[in-house]
N, CA, C and O atoms as a printed pandas DataFrame, in Angstrom:
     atom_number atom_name residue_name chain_id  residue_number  x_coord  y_coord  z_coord
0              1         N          UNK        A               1  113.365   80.269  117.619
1              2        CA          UNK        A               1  114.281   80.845  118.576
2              3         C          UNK        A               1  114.138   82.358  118.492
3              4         O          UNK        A               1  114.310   83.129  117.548
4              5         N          UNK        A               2  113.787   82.550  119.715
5              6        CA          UNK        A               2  114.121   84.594  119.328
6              7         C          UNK        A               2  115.234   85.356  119.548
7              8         O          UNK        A               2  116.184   84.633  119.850
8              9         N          UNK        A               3  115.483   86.404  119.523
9             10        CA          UNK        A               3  116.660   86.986  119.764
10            11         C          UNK        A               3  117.245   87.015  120.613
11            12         O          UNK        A               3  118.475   87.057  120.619
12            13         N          UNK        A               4  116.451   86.998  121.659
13            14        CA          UNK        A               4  116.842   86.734  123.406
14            15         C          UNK        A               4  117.689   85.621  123.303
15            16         O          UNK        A               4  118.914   85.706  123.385
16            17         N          UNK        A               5  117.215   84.825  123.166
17            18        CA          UNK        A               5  117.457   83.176  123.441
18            19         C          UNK        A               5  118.667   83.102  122.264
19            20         O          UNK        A               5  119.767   82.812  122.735
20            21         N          UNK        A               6  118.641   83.263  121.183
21            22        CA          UNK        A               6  119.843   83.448  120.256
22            23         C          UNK        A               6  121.178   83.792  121.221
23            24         O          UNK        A               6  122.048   83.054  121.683
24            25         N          UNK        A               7  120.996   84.964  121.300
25            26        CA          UNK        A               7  121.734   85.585  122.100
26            27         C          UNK        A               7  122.645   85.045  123.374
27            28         O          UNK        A               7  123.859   85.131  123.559
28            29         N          UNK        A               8  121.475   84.388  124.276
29            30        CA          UNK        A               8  122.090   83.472  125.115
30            31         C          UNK        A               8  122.718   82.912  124.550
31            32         O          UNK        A               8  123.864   83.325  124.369
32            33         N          UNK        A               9  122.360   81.888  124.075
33            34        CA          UNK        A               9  122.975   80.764  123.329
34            35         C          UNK        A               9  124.298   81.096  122.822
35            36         O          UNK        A               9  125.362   80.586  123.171
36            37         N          UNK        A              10  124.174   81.696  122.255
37            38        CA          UNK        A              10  125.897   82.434  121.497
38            39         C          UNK        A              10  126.585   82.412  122.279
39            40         O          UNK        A              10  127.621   81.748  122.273
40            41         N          UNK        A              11  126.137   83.250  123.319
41            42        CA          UNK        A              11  126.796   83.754  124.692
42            43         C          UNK        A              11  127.371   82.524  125.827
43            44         O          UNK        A              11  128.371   82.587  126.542
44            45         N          UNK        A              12  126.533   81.596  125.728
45            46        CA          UNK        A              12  126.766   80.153  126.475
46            47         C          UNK        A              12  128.204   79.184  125.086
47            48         O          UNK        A              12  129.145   78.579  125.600
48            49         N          UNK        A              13  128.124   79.215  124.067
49            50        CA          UNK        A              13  128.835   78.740  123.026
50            51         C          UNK        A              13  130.298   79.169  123.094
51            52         O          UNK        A              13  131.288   78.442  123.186
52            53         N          UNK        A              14  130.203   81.029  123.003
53            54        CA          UNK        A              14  131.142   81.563  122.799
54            55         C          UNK        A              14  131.553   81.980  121.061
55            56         O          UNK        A              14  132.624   82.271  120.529
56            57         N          UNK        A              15  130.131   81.842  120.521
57            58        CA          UNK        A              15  130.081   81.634  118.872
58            59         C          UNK        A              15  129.002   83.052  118.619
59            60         O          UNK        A              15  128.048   83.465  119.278
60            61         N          UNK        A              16  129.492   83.421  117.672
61            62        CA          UNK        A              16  128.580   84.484  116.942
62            63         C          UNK        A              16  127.472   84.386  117.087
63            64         O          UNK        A              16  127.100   83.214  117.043
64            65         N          UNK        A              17  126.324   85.458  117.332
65            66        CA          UNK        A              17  125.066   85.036  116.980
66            67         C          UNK        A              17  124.832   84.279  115.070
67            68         O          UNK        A              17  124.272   83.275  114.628
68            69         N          UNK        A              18  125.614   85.437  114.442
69            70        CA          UNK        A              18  125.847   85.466  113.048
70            71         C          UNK        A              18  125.538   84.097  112.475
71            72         O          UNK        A              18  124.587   83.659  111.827
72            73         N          UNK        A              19  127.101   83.364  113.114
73            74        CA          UNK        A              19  127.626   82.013  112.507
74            75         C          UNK        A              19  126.397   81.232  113.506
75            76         O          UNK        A              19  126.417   80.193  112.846
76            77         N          UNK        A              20  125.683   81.035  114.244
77            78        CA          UNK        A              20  124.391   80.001  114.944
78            79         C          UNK        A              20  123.676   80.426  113.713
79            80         O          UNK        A              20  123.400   79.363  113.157
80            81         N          UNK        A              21  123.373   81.087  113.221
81            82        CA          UNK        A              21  122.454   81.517  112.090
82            83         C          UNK        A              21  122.525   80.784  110.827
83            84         O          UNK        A              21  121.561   80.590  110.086
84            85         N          UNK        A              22  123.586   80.434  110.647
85            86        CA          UNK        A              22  124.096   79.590  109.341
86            87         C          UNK        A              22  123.732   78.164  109.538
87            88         O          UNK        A              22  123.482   77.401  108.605
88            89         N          UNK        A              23  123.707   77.724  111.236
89            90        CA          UNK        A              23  123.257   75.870  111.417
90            91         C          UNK        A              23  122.178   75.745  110.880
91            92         O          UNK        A              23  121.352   76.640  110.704
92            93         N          UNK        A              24  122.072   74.322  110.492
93            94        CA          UNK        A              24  120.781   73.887  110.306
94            95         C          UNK        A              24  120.467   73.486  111.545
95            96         O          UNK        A              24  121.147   72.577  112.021
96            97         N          UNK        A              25  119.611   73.940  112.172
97            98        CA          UNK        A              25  118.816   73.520  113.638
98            99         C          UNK        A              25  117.623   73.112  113.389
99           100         O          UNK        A              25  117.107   72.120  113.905
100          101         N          UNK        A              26  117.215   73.695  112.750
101          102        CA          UNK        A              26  115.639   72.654  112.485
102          103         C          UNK        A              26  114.503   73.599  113.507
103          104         O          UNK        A              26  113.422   73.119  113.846
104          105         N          UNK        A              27  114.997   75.145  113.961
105          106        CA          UNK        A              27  113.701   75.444  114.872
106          107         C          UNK        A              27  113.786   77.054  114.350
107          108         O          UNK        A              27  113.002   77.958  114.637
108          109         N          UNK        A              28  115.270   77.136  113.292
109          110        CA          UNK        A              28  114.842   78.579  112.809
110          111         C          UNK        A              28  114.111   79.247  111.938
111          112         O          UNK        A              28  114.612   78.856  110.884
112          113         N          UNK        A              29  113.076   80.158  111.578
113          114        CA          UNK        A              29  112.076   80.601  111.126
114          115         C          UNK        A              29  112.290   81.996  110.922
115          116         O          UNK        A              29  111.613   82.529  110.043
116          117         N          UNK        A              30  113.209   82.782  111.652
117          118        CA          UNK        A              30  113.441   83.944  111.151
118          119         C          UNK        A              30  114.680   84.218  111.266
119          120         O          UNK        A              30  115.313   83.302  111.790
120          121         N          UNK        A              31  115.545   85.516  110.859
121          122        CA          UNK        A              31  117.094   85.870  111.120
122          123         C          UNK        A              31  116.753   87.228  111.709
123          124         O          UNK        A              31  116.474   88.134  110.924
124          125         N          UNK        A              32  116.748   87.474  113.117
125          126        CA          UNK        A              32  116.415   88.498  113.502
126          127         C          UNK        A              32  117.556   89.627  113.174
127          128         O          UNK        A              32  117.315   90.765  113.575
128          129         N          UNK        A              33  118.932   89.362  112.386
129          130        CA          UNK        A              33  119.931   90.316  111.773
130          131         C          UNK        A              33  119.665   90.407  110.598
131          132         O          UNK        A              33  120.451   91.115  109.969
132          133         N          UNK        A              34  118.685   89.871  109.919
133          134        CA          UNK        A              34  118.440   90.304  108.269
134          135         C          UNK        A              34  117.328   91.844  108.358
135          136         O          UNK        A              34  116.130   91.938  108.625
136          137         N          UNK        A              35  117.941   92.466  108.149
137          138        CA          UNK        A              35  117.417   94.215  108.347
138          139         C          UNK        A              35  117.464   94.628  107.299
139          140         O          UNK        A              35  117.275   95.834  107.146
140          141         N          UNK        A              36  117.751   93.732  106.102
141          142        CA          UNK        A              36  117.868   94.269  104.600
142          143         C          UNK        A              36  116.674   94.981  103.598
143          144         O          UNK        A              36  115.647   95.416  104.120
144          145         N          UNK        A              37  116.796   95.030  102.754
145          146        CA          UNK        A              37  115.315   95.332  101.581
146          147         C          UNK        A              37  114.160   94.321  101.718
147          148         O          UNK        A              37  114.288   93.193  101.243
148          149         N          UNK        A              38  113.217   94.637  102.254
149          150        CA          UNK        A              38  112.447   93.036  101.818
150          151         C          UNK        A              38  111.893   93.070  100.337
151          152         O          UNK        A              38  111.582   94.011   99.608
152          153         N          UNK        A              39  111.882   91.443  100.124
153          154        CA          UNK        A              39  111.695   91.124   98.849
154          155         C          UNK        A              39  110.198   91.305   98.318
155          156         O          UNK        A              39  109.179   91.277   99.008
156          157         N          UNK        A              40  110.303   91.519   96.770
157          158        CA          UNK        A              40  108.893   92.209   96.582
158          159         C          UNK        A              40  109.165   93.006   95.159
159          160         O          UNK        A              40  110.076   92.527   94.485
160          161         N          UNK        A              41  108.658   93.873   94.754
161          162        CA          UNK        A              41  108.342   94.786   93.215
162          163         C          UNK        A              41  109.466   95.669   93.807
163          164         O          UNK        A              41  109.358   96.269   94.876
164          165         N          UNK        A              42  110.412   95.685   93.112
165          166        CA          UNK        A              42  111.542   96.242   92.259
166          167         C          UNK        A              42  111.138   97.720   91.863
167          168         O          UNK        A              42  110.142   97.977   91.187
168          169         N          UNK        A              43  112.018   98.660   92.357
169          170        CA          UNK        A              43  111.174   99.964   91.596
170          171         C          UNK        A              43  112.444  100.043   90.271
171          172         O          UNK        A              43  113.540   99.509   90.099
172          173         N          UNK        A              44  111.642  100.955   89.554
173          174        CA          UNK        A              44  111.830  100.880   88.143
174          175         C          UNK        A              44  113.195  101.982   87.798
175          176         O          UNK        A              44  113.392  102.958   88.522
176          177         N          UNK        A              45  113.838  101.753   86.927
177          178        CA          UNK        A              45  114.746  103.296   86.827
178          179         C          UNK        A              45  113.594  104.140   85.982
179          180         O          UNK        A              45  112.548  103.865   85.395
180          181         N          UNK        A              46  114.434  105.398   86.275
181          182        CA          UNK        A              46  113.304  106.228   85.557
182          183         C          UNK        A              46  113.435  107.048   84.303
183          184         O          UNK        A              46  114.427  107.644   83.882
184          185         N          UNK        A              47  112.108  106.945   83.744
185          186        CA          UNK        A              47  111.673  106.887   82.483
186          187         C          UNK        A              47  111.246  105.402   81.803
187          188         O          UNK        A              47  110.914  105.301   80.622
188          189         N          UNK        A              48  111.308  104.307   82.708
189          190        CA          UNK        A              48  110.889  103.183   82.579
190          191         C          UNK        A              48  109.610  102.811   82.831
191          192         O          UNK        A              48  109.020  103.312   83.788
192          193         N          UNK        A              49  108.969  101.836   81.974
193          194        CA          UNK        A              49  107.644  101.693   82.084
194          195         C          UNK        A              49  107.747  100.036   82.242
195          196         O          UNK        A              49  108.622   99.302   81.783
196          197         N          UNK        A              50  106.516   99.657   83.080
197          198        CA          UNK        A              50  106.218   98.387   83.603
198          199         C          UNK        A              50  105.127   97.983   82.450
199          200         O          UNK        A              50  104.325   98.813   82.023
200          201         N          UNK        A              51  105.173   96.615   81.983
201          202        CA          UNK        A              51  103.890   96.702   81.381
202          203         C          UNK        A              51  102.647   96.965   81.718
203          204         O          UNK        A              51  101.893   96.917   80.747
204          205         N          UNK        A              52  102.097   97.245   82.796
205          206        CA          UNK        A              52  100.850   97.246   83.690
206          207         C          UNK        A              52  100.995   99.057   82.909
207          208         O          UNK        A              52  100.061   99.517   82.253
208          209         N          UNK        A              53  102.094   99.723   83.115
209          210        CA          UNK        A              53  102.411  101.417   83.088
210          211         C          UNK        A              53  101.753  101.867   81.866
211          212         O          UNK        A              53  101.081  102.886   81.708
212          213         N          UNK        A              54  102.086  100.831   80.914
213          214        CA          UNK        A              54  102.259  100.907   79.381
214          215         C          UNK        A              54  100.513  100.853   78.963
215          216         O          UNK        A              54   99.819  101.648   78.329
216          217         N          UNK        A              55  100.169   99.446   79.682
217          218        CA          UNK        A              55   99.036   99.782   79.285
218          219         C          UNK        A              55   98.349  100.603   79.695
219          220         O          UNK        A              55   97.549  101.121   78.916
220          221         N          UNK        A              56   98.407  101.069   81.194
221          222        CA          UNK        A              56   97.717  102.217   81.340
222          223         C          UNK        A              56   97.484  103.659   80.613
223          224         O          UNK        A              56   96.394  104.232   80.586
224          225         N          UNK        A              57   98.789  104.191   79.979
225          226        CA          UNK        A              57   98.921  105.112   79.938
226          227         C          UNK        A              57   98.889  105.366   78.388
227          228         O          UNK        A              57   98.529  106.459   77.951
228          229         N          UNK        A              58   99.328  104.188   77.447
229          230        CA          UNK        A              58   99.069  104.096   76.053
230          231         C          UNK        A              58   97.656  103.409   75.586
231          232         O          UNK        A              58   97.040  103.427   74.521
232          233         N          UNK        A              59   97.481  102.959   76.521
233          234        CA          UNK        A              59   95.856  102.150   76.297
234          235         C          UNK        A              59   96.218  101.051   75.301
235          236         O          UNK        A              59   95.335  100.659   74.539
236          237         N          UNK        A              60   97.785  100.369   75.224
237          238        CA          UNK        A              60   97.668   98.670   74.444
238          239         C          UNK        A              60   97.093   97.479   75.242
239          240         O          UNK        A              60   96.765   97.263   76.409
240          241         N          UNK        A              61   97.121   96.874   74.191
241          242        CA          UNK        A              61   96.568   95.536   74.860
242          243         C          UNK        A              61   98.015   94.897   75.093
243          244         O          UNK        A              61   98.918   95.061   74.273
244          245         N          UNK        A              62   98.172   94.164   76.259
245          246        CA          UNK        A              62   98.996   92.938   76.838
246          247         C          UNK        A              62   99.658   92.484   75.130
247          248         O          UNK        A              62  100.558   93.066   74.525
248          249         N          UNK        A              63   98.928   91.381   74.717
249          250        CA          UNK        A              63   99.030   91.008   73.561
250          251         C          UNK        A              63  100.163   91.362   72.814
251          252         O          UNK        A              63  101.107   90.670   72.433
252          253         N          UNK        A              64   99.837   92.929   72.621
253          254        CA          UNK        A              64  100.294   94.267   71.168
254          255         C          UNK        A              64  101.479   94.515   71.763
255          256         O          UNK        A              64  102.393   94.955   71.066
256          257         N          UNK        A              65  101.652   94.309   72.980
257          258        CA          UNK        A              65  103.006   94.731   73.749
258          259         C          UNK        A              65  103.965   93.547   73.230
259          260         O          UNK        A              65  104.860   93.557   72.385
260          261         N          UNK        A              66  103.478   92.582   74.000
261          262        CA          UNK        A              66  104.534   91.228   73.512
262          263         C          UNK        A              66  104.808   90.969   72.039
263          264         O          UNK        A              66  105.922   90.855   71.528
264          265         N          UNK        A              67  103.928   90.912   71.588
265          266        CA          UNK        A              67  103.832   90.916   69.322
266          267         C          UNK        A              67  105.241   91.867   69.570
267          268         O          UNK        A              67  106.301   91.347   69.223
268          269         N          UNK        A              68  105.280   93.313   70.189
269          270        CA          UNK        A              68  105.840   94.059   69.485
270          271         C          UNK        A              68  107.307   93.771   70.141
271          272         O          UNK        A              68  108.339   94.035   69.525
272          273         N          UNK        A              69  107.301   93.113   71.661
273          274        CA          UNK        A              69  108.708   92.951   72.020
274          275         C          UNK        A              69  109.628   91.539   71.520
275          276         O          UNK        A              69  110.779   91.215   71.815
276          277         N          UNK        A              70  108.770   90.970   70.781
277          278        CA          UNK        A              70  109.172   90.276   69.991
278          279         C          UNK        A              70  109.531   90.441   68.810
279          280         O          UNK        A              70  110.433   89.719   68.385
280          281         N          UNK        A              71  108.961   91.384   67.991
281          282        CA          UNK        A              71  109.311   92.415   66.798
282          283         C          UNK        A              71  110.466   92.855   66.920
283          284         O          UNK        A              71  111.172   92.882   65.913
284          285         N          UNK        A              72  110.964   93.302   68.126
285          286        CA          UNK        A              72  112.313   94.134   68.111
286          287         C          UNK        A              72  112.256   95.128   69.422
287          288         O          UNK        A              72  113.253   95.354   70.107
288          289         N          UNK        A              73  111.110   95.626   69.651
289          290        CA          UNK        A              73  111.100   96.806   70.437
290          291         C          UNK        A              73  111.886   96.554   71.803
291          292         O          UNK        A              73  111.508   95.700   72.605
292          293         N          UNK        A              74  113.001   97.352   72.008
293          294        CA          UNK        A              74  114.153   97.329   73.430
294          295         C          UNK        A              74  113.159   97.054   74.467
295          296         O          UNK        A              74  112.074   97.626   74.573
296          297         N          UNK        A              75  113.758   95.851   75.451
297          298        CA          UNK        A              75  113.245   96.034   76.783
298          299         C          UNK        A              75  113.741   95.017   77.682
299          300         O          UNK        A              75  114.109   93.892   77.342
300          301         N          UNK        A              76  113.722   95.626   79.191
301          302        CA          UNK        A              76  114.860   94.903   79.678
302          303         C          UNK        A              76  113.938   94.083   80.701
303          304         O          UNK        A              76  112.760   94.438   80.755
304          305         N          UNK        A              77  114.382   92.948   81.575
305          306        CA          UNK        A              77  113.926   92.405   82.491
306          307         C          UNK        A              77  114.851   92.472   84.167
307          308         O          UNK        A              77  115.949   92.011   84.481
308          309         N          UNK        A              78  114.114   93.034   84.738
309          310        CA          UNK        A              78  114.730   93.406   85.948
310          311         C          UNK        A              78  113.959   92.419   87.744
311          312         O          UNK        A              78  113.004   92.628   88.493
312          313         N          UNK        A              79  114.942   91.518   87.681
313          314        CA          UNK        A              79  113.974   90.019   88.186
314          315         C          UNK        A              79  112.980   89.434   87.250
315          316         O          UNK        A              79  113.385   88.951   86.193
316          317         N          UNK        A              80  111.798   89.436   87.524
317          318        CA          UNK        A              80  110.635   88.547   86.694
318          319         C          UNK        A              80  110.070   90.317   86.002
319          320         O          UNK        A              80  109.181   90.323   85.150
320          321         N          UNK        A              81  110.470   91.190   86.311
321          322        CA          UNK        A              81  109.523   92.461   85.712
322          323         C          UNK        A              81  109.893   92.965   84.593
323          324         O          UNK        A              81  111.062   93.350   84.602
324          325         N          UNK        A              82  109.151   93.153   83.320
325          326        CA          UNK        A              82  109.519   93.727   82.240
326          327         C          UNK        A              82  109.348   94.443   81.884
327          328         O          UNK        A              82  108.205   94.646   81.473
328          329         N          UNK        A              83  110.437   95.489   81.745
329          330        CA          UNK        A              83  110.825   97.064   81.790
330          331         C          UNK        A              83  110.276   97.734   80.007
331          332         O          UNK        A              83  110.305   96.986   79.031
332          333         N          UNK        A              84  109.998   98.637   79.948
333          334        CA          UNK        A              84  110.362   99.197   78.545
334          335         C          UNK        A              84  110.624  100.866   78.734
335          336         O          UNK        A              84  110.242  101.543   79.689
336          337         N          UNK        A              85  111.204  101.220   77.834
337          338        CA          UNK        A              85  111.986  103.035   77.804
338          339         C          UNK        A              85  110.511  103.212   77.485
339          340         O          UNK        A              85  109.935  102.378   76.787
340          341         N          UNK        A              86  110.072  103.956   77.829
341          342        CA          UNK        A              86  108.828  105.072   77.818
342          343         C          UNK        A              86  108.986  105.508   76.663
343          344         O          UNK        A              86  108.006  105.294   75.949
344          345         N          UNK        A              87  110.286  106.330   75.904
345          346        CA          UNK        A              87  109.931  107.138   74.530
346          347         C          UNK        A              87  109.769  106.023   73.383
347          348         O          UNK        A              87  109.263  106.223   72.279
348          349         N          UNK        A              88  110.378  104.623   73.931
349          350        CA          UNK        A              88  109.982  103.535   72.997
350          351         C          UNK        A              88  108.701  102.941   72.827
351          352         O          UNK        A              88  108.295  102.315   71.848
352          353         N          UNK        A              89  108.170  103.180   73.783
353          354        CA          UNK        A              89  106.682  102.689   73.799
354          355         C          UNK        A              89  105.570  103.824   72.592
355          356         O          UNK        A              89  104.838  103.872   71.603
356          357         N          UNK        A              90  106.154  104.463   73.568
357          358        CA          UNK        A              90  105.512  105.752   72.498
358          359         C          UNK        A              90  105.949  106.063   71.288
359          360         O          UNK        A              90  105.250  106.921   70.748
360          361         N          UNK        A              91  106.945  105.644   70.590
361          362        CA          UNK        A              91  107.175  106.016   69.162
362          363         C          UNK        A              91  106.737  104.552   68.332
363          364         O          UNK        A              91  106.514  104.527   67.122
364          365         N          UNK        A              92  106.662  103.336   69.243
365          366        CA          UNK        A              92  105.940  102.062   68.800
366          367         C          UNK        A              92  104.469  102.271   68.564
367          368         O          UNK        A              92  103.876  101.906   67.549
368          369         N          UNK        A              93  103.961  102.861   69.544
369          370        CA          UNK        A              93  102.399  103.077   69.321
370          371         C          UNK        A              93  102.131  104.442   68.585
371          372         O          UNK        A              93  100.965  104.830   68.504
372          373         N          UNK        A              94  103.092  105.147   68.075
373          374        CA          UNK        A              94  102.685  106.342   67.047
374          375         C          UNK        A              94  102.449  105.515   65.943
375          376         O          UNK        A              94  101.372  105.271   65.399
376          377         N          UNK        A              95  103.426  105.163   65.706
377          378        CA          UNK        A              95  104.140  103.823   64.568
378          379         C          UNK        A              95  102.875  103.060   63.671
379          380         O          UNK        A              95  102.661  103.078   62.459
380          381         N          UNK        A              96  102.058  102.315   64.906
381          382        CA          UNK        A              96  102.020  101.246   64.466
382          383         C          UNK        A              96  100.399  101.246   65.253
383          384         O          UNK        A              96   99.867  100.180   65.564
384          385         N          UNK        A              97   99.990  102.078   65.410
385          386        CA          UNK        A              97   98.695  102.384   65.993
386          387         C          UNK        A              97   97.678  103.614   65.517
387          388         O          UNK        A              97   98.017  104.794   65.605
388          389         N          UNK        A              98   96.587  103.250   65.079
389          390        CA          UNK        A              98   95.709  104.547   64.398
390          391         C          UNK        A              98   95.260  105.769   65.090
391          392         O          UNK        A              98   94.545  105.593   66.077
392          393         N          UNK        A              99   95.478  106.667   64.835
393          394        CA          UNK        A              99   95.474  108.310   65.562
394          395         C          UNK        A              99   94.022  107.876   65.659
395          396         O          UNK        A              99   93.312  107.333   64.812
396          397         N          UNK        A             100   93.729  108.294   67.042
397          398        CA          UNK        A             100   92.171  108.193   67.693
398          399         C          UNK        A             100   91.875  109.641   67.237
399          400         O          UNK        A             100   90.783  110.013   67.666
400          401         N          UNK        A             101   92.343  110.315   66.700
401          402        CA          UNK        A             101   91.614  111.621   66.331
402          403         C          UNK        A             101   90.495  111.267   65.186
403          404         O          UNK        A             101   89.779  112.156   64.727
């Protein structure tokens, strides 16, 4: 149904477009009033690191990350994405990682 035709319809009813939106009709496929966020990657608060961030920028392995968020190291999950504080990453891999010098 498109918006046009929604529209009618309401208009022939005397009912919300809104509340037609809620039937089960069996022919709707989109909500042409959902104008919201679309769903997708979450941005991060900041000073937060993604693990993808972490490894980039500390050069760990996947692995060394999880070992260590299982160890203890703070980190939060924000939907399916797992966050860590940036100065935690980095005082984990001072820690517990050999100076490439």
């Amino acid at each position: 149904m498109t918006e046009k035709e929604l529209l009618a319809y309401s208009k022939s009813l005397g009912v919300e477009p809104k509340t037609i939106l809620t039937w089960s009709l069996g022919f709707r496929k989109t909500n042409p009033f959902n104008r919201g966020k679309p769903k997708g990657k979450q941005p991060r608060p900041k000073g937060m690191l993604s693990i993808a961030d972490a490894i980039e920028k500390y050069g760990v392995d996947p692995d060394t990350l999880r070992a260590w968020r299982e160890e203890g190291m703070e980190f939060e999950k924000i939907g399916s994405m797992i966050v860590m504080r940036d100065a935690d990453v980095k005082e984990w891999t001072q820690a517990r990682l050999p100076d490439p010098e």
